[in-house]
KEKE-3310 file (N, C-alpha, C; in steps of 0.2 Angstrom, whole numbers, plus 5000, padded with zeros to 4 digits):
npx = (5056:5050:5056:5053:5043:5048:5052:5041:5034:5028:5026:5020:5023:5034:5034:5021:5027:5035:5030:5031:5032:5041:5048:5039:5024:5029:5035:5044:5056:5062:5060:5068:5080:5080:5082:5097:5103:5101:5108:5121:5126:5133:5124:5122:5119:5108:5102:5100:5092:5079:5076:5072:5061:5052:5046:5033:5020:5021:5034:5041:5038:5044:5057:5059:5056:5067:5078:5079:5080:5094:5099:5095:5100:5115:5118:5107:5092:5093:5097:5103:5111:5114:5122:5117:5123:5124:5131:5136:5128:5133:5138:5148:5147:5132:5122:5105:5097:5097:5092:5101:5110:5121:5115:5103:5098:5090:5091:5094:5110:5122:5135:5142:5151:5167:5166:5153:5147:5154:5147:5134:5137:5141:5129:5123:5132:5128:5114:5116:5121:5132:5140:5144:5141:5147:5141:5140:5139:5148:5157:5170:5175:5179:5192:5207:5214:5206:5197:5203:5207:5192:5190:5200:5198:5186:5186:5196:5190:5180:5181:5179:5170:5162:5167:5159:5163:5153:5158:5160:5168:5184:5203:5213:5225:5218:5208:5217:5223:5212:5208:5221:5218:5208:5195:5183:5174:5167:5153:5149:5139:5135:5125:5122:5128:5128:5133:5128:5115:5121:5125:5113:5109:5119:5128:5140:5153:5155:5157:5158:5165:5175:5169:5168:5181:5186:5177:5187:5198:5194:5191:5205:5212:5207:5194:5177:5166:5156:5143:5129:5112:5098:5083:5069:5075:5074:5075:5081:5080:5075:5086:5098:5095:5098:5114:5116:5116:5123:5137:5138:5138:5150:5161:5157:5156:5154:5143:5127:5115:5100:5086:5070:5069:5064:5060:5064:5058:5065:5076:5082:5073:5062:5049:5047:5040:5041:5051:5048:5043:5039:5047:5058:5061:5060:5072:5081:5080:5086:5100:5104:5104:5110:5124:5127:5130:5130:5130:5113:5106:5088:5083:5080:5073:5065:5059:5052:5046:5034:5025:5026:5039:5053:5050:5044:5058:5068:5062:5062:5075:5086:5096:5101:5097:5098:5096:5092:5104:5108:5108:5093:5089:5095:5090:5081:5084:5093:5090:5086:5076:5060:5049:5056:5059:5061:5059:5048:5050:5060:5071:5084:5081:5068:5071:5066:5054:5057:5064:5052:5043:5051:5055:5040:5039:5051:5063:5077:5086:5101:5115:5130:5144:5140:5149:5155:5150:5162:5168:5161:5157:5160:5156:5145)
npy = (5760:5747:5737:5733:5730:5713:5712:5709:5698:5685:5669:5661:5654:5643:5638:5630:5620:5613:5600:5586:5590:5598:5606:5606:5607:5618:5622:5609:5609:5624:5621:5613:5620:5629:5621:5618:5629:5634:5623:5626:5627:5633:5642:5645:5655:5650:5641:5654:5661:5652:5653:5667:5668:5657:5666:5665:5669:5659:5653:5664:5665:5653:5656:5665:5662:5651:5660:5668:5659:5655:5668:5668:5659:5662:5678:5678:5685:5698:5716:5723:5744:5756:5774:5784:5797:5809:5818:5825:5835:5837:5830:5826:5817:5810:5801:5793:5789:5796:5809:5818:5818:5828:5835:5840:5853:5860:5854:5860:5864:5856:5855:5846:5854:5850:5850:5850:5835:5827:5831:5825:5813:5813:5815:5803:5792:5795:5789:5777:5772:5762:5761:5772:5780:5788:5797:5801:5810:5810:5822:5833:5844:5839:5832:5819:5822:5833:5822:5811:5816:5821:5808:5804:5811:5808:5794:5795:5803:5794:5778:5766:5763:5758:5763:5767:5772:5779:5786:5783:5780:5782:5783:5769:5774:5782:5776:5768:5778:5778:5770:5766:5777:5773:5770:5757:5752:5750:5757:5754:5752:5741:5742:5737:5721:5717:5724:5730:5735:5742:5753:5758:5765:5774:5788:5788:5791:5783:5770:5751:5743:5750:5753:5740:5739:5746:5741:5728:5734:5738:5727:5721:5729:5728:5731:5729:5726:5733:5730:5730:5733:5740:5736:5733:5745:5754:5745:5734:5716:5698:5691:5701:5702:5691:5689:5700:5691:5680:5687:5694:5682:5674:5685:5687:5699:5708:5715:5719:5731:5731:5738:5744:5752:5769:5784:5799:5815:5826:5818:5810:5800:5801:5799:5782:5767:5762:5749:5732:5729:5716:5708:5714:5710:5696:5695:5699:5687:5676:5682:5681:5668:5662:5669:5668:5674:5688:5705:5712:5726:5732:5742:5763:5764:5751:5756:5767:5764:5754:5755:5746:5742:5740:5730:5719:5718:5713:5701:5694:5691:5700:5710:5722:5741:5757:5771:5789:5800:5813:5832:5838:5850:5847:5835:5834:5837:5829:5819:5809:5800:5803:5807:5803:5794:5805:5809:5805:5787:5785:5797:5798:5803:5793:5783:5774:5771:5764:5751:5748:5744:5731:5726:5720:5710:5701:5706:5710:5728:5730:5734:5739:5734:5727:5717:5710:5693:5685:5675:5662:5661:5648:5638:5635)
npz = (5217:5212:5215:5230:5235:5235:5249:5255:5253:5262:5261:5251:5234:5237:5251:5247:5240:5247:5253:5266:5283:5295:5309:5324:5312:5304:5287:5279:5272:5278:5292:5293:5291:5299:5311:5309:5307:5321:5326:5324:5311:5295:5285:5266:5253:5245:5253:5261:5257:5254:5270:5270:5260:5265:5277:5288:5298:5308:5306:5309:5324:5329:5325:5332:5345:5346:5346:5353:5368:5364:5368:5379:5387:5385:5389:5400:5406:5400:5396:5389:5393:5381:5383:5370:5360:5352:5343:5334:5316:5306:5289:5277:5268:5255:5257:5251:5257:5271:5281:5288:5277:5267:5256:5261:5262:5273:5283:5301:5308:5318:5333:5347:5360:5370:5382:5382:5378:5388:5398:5395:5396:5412:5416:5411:5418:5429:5428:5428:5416:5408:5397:5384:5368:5355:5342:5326:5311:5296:5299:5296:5303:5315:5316:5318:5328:5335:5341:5346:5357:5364:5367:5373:5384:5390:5393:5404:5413:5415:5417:5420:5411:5396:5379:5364:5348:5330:5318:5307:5289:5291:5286:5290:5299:5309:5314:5322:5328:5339:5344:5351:5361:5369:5364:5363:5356:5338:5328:5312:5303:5287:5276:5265:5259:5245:5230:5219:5225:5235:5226:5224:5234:5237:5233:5219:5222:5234:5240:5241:5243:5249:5261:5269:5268:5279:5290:5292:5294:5306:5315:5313:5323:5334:5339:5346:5333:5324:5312:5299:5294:5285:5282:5272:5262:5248:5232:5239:5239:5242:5237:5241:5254:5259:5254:5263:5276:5274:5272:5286:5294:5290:5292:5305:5317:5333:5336:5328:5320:5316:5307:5303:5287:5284:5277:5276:5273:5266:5258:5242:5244:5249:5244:5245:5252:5269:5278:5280:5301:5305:5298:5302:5315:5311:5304:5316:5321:5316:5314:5326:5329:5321:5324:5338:5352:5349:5350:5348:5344:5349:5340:5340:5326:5326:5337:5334:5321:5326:5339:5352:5347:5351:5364:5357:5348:5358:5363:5350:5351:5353:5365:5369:5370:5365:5372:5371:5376:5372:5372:5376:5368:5355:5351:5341:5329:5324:5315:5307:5300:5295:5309:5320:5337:5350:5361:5376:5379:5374:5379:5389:5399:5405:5409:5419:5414:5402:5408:5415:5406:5402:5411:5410:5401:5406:5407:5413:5415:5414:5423:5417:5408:5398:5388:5374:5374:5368:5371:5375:5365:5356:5362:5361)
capx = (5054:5046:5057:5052:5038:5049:5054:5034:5030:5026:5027:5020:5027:5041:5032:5018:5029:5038:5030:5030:5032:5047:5047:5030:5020:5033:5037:5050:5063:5063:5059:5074:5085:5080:5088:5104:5105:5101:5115:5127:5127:5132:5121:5123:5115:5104:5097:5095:5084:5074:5071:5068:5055:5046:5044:5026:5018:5022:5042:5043:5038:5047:5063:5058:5057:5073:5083:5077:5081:5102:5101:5098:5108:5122:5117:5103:5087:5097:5096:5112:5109:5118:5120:5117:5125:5122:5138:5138:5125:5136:5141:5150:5141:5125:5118:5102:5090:5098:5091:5107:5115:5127:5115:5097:5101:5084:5093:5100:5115:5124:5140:5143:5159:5168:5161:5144:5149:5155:5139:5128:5142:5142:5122:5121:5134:5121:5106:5117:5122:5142:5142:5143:5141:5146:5139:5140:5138:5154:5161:5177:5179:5180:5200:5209:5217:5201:5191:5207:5205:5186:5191:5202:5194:5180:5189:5201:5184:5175:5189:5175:5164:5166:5165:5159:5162:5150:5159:5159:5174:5191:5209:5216:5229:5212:5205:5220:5223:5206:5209:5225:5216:5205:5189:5184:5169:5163:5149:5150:5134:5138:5122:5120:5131:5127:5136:5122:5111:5124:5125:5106:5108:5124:5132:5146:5159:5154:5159:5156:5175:5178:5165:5170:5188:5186:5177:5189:5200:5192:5193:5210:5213:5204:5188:5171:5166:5146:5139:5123:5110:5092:5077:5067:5078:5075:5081:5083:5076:5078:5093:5102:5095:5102:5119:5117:5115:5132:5143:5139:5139:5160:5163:5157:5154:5150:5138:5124:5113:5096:5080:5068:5071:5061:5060:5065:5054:5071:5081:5079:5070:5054:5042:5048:5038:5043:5053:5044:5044:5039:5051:5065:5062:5063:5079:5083:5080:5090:5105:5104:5105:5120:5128:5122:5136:5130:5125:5110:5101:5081:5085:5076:5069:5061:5053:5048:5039:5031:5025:5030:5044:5055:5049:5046:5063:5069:5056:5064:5083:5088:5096:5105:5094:5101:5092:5096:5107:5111:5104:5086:5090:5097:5088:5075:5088:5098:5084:5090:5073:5054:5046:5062:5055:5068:5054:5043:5056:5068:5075:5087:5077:5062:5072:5062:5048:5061:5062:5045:5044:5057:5052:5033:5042:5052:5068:5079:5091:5108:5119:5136:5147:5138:5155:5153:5152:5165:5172:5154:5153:5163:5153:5136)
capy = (5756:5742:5730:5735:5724:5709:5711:5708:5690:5681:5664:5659:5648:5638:5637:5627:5615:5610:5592:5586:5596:5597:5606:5610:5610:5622:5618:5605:5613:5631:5621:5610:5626:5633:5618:5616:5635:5629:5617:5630:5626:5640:5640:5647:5659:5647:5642:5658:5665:5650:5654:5671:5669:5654:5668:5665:5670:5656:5652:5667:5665:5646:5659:5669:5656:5649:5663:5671:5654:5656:5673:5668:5655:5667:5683:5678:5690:5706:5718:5729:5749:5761:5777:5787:5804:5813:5823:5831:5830:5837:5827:5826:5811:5812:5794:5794:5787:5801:5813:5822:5820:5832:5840:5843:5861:5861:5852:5865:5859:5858:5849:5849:5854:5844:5850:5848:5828:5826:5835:5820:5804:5812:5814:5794:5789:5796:5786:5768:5769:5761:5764:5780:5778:5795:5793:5807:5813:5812:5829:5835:5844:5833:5829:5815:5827:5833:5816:5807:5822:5821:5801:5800:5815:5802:5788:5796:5803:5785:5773:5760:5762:5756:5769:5766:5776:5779:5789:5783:5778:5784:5781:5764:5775:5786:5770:5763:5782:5782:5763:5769:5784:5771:5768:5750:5748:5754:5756:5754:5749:5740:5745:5730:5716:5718:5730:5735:5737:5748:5759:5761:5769:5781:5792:5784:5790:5781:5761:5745:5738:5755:5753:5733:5738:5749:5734:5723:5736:5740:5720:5717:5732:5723:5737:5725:5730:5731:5732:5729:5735:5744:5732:5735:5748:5756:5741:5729:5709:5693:5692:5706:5701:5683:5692:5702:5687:5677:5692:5693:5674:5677:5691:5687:5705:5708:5718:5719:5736:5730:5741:5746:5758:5776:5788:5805:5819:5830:5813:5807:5791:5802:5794:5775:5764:5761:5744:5729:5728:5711:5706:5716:5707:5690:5696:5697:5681:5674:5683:5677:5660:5665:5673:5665:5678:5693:5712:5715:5731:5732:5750:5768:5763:5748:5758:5772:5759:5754:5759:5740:5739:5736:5725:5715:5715:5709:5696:5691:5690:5704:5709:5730:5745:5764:5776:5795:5802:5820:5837:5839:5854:5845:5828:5838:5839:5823:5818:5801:5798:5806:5805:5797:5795:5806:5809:5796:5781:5786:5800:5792:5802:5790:5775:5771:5768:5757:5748:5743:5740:5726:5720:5717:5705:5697:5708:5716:5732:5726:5741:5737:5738:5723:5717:5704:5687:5681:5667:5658:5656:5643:5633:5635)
capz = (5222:5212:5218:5236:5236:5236:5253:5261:5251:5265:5262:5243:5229:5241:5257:5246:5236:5253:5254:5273:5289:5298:5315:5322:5307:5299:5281:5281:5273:5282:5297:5294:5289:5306:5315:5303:5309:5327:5328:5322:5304:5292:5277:5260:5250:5244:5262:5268:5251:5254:5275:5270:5255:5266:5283:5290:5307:5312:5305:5314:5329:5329:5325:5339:5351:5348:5346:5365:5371:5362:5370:5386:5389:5385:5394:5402:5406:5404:5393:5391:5390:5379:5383:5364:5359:5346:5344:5327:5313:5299:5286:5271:5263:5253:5257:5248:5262:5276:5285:5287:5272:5265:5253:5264:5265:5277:5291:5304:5310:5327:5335:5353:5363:5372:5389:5381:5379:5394:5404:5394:5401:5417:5416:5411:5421:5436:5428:5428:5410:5407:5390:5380:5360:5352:5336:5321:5305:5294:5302:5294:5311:5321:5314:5322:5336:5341:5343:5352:5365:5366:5368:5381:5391:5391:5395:5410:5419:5417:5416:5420:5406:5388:5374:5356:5344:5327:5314:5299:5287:5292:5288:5297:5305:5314:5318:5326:5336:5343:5347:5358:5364:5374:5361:5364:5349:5335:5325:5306:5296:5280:5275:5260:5256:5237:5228:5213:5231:5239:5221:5222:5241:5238:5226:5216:5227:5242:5238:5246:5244:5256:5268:5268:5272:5286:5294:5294:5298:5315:5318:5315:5330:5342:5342:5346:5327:5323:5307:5300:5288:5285:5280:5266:5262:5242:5227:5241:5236:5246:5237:5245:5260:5259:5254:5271:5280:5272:5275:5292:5297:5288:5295:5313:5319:5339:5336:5324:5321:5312:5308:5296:5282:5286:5273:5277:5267:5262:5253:5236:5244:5252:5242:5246:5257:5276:5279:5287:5305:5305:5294:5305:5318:5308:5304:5322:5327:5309:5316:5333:5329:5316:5329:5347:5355:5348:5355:5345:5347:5347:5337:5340:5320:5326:5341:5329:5318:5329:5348:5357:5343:5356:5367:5352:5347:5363:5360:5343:5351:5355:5371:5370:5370:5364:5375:5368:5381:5369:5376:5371:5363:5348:5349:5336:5323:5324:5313:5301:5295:5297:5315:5325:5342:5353:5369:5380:5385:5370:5381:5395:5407:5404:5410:5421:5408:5399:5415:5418:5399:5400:5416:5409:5397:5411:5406:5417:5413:5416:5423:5416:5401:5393:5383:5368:5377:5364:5376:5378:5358:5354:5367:5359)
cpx = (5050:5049:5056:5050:5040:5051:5046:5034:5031:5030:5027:5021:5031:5037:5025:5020:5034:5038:5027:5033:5039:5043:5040:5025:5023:5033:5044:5056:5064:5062:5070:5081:5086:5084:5095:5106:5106:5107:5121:5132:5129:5128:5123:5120:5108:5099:5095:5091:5079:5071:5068:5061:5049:5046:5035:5027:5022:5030:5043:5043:5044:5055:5063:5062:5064:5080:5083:5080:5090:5103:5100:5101:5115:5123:5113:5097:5091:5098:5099:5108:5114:5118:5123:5118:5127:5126:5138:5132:5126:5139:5141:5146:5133:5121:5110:5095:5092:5096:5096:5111:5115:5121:5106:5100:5095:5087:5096:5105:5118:5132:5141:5148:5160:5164:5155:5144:5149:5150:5135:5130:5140:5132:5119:5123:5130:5116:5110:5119:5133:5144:5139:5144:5140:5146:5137:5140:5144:5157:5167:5180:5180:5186:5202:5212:5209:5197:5197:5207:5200:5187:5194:5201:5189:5182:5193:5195:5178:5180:5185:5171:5166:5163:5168:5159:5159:5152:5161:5166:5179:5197:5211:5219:5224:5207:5210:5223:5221:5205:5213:5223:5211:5197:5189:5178:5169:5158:5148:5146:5137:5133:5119:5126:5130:5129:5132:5119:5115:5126:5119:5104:5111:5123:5138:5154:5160:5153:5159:5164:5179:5175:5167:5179:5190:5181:5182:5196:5203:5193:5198:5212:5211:5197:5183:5169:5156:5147:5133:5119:5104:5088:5072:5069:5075:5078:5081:5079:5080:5086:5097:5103:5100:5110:5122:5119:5123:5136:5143:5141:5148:5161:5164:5158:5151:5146:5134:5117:5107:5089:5077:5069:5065:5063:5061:5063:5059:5076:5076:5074:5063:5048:5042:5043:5042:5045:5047:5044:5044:5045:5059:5065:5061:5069:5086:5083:5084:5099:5107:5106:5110:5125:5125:5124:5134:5129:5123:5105:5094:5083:5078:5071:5064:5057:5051:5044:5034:5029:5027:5033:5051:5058:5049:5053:5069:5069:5058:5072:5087:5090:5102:5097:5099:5097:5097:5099:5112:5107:5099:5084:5089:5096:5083:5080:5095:5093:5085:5084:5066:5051:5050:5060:5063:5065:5051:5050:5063:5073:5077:5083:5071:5066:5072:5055:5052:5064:5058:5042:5045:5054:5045:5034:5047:5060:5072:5084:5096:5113:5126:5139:5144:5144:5151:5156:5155:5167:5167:5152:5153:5158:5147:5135)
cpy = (5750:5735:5729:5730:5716:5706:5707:5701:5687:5673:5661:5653:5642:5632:5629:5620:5611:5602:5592:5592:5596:5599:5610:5610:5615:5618:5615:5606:5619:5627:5616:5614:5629:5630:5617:5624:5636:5626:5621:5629:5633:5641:5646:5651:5656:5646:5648:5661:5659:5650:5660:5672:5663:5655:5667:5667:5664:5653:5657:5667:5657:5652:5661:5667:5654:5652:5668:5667:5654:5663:5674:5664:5658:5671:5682:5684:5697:5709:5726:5737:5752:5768:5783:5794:5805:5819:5829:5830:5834:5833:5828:5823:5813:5805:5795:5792:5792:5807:5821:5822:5826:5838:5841:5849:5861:5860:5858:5861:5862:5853:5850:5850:5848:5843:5847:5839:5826:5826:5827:5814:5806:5811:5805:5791:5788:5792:5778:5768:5769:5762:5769:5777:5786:5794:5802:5807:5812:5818:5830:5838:5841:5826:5825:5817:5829:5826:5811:5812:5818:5813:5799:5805:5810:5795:5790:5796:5797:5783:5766:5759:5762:5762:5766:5772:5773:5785:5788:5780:5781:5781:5776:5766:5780:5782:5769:5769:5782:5777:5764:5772:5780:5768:5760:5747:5752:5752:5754:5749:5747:5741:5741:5730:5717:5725:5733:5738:5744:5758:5763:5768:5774:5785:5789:5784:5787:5774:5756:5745:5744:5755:5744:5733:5743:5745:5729:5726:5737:5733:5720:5724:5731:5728:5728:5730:5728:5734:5729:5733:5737:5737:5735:5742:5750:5748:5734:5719:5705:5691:5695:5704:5696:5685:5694:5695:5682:5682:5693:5688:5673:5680:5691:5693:5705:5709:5719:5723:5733:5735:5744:5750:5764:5778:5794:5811:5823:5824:5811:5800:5795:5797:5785:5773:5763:5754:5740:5727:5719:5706:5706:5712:5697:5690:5693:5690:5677:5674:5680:5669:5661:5664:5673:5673:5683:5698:5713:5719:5730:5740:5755:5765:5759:5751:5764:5769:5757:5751:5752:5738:5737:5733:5720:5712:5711:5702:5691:5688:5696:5708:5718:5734:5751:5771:5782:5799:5815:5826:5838:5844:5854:5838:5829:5836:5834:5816:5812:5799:5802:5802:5801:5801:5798:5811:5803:5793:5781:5788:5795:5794:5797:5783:5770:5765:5761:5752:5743:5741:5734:5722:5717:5711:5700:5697:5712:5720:5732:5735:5740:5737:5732:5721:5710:5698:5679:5675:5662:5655:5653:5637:5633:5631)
cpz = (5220:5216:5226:5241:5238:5243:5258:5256:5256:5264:5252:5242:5235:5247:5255:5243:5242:5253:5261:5277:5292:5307:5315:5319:5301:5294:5280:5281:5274:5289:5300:5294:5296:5311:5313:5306:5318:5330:5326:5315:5301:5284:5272:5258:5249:5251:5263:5264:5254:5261:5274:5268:5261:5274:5281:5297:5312:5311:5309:5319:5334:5329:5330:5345:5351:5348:5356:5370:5370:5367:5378:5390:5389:5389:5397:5403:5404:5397:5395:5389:5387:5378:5374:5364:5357:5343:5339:5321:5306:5296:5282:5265:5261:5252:5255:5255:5269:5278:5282:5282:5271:5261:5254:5267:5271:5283:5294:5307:5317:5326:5342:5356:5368:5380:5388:5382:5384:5400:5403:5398:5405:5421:5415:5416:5430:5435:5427:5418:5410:5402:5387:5372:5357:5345:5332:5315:5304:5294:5300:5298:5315:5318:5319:5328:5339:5344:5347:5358:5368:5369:5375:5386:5394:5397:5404:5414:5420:5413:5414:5415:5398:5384:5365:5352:5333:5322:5308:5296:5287:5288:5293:5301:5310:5317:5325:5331:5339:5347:5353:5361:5369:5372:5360:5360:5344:5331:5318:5301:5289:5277:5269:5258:5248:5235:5222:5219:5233:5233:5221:5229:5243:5232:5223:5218:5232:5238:5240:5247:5250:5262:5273:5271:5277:5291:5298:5297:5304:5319:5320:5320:5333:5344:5342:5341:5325:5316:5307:5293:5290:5283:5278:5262:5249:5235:5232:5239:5243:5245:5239:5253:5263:5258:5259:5275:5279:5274:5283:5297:5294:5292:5302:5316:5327:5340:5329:5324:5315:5312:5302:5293:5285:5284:5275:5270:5263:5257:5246:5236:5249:5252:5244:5253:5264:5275:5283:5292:5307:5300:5298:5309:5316:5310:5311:5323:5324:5313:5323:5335:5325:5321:5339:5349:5354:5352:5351:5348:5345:5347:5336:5333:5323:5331:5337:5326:5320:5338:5352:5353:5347:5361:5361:5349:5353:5364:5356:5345:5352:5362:5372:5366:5369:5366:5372:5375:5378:5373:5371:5365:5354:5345:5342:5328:5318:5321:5303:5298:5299:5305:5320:5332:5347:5360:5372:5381:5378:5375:5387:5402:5410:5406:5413:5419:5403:5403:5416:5412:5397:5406:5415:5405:5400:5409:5411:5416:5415:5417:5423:5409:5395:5386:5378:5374:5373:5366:5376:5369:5352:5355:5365:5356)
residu = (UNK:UNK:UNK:UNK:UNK:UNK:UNK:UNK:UNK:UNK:UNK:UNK:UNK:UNK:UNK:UNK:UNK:UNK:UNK:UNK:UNK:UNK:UNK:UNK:UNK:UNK:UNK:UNK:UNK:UNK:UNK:UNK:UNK:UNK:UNK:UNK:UNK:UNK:UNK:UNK:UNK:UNK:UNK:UNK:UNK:UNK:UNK:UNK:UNK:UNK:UNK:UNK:UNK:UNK:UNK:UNK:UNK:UNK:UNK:UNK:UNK:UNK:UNK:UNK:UNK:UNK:UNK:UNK:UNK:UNK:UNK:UNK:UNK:UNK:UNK:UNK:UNK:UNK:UNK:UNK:UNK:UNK:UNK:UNK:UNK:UNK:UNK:UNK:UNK:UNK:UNK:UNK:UNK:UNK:UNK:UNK:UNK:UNK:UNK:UNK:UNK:UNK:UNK:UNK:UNK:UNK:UNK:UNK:UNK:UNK:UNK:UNK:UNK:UNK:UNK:UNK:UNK:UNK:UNK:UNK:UNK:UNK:UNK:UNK:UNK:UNK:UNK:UNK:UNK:UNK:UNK:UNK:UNK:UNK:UNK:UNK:UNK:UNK:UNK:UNK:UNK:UNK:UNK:UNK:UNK:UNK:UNK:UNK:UNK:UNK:UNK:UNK:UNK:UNK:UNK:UNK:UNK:UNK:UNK:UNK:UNK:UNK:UNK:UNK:UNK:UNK:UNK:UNK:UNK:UNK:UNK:UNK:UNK:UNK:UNK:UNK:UNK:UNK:UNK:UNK:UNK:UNK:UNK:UNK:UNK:UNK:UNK:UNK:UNK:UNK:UNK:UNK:UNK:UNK:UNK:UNK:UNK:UNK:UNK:UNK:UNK:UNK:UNK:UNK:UNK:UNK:UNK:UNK:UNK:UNK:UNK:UNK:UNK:UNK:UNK:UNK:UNK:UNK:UNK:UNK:UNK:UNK:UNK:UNK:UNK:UNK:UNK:UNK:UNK:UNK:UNK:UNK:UNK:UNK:UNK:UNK:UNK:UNK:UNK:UNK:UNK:UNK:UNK:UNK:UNK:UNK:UNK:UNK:UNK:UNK:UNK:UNK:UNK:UNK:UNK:UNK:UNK:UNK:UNK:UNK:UNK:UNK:UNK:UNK:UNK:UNK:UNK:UNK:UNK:UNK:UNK:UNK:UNK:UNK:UNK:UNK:UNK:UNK:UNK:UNK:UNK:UNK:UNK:UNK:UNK:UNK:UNK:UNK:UNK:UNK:UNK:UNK:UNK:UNK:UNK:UNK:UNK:UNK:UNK:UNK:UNK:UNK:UNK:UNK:UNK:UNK:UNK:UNK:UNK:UNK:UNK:UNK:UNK:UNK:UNK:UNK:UNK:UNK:UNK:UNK:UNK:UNK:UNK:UNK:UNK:UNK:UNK:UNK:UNK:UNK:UNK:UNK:UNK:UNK:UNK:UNK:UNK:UNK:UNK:UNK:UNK:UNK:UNK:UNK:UNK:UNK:UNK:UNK:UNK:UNK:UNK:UNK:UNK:UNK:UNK:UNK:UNK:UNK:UNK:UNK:UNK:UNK:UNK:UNK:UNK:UNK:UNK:UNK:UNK:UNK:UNK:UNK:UNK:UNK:UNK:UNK:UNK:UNK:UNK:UNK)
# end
């Protein structure tokens, strides 16, 4: 993890050799990259190493500001919920910073039926939630015949509610049956743009160019396609991160899943530092202005990081929330890195506390299917 460190430098070298001021007081050119990004410029690599390296308290909050401001002109005060469920937490894969990888023998493991699934939808579908996101472990049970079931069982009994699914890399043609079957997102972290980064984070059979082309995959079938990536993640540099930020601004993705790294005691990455919150929510506000359009979540990580993580990401640009909507039973075990908060306002019983949460930030919980407001963002 020496290179870890290079994710917290602040400001430094850059931020001093600036010159004059630009916007604010900001250093001229981070403050002139904020507007170039503003006006819906697409910058380069180069650009985005040089906003990363010269974040300050106050670059960030200048990011802040103007990304709350793209996000509510789009969507307005409203902050979309999704209901989360935790279906299976077996998996194949041995990704290095997971929980549930393939080779913590410690995990107990579970998968729910489909009744069990269905119990949680109709349990959210009662507290106001429109979207369901069944989200899994690379489960080899869960073959293309069962998971089109489970899908359009879903889909017939809430016709009205959008359904994302999170399971990982498939076959195009298991993509584009689950597409027919009525799945209208999914989820699929790309986890780092740089491919020595992506080797530092798997096993050598797990490959960016695979994970990269079940992306564009899920695109060209018409799913609303999220990816996304961890923050201060094991290996990772500015450079990685500036990577991240190019490929998404290409790629153009609905949705984008951002949140600190959190080490899990059972993976080869225990010992490694915690990502930086303040940083993640940088991140947010970067992306935001990338991507006016977006659905970015203020993710479980960032509220396990810490306690108003968020409200703060909201704060940053952010406008979707993932309350845990699984049976409490198996929230314990569905366990992706130490201390994952899956009581208080995590569970979806508590969503009234995420409520008056939102509402003390002058947010309100939008009960609908919250779709990508792809049509508004041309017009930005």
């Amino acid at each position: 993890g020496q290179l870890h460190g290079a994710i917290y430098q602040g400001g430094g070298a850059l931020v001093g050799r600036s010159g004059g001021h630009g916007v604010r007081g900001l250093p001229a050119e981070a403050g002139g990259l904020l507007e170039a990004l503003a006006q819906g410029e697409r910058l380069d690599h180069t650009q985005w190493r040089t906003l990363l390296e010269a974040r300050t308290p106050a670059l960030a909050a200048e990011a802040a500001q103007r990304a709350a401001a793209v996000r509510d002109r789009i969507y307005g005060k409203r902050v979309f919920i999704r209901g989360l469920i935790e279906f299976t937490n077996y998996c194949k894969n041995d990704c290095y910073y997971c929980g549930i990888r393939h080779g913590n023998r410690a995990t107990s493991r579970y998968r729910l039926t489909e009744d069990e699934i269905l119990a949680c939808c109709r349990a959210g579908y009662a507290l106001g939630f429109r979207t369901f996101v069944l989200q899994g472990g690379e489960d080899p049970y869960f073959t293309d015949a069962r998971l089109v079931r489970l899908v359009s069982a879903i889909k017939r009994e809430f016709p009205s509610c959008a359904l994302t699914l999170s399971v990982g890399e498939r076959p195009q043609e298991s993509y584009a049956a689950l597409r027919a079957a009525g799945a209208d997102r999914y989820l699929l972290r790309h986890e780092t743009a740089n491919a020595a980064h992506y080797r530092r984070l798997h096993p050598e059979n797990q490959r960016l160019e695979d994970r990269m082309a079940c992306l564009r995959a899920l695109k060209a079938l018409g799913y609303q396609t999220g990816a996304g990536f961890m923050v201060g993640s094991p290996g990772q540099t500015l450079d990685c991160l500036a990577d991240d930020l190019v490929f998404l601004t290409a790629f153009r993705p609905e949705m984008v899943g951002i949140g600190p790294f959190l080490p899990h005691h059972q993976t080869p990455f225990a010992g490694e530092p915690a990502g930086s919150v303040e940083m993640t929510l940088y991140l947010l506000s970067l992306v935001r202005l990338a991507l006016p359009a977006v659905l970015l979540p203020a993710t479980t990580a960032l509220g396990t990081a810490a306690g108003d993580g968020r409200e703060r990401g909201v704060q940053a640009g952010a406008n979707v929330v993932m309350p845990n909507l699984s049976p409490a039973g198996v929230r314990e075990k569905y366990m992706l890195y130490d201390n994952k908060i899956s009581t208080g306002s995590e569970a979806a019983e508590c969503l009234d506390e995420l409520r008056q949460r939102m509402q003390a930030i002058g947010y309100t919980v939008a009960v609908d299917r919250g779709d990508f407001a792809g049509i508004s963002e041309g017009k930005v």
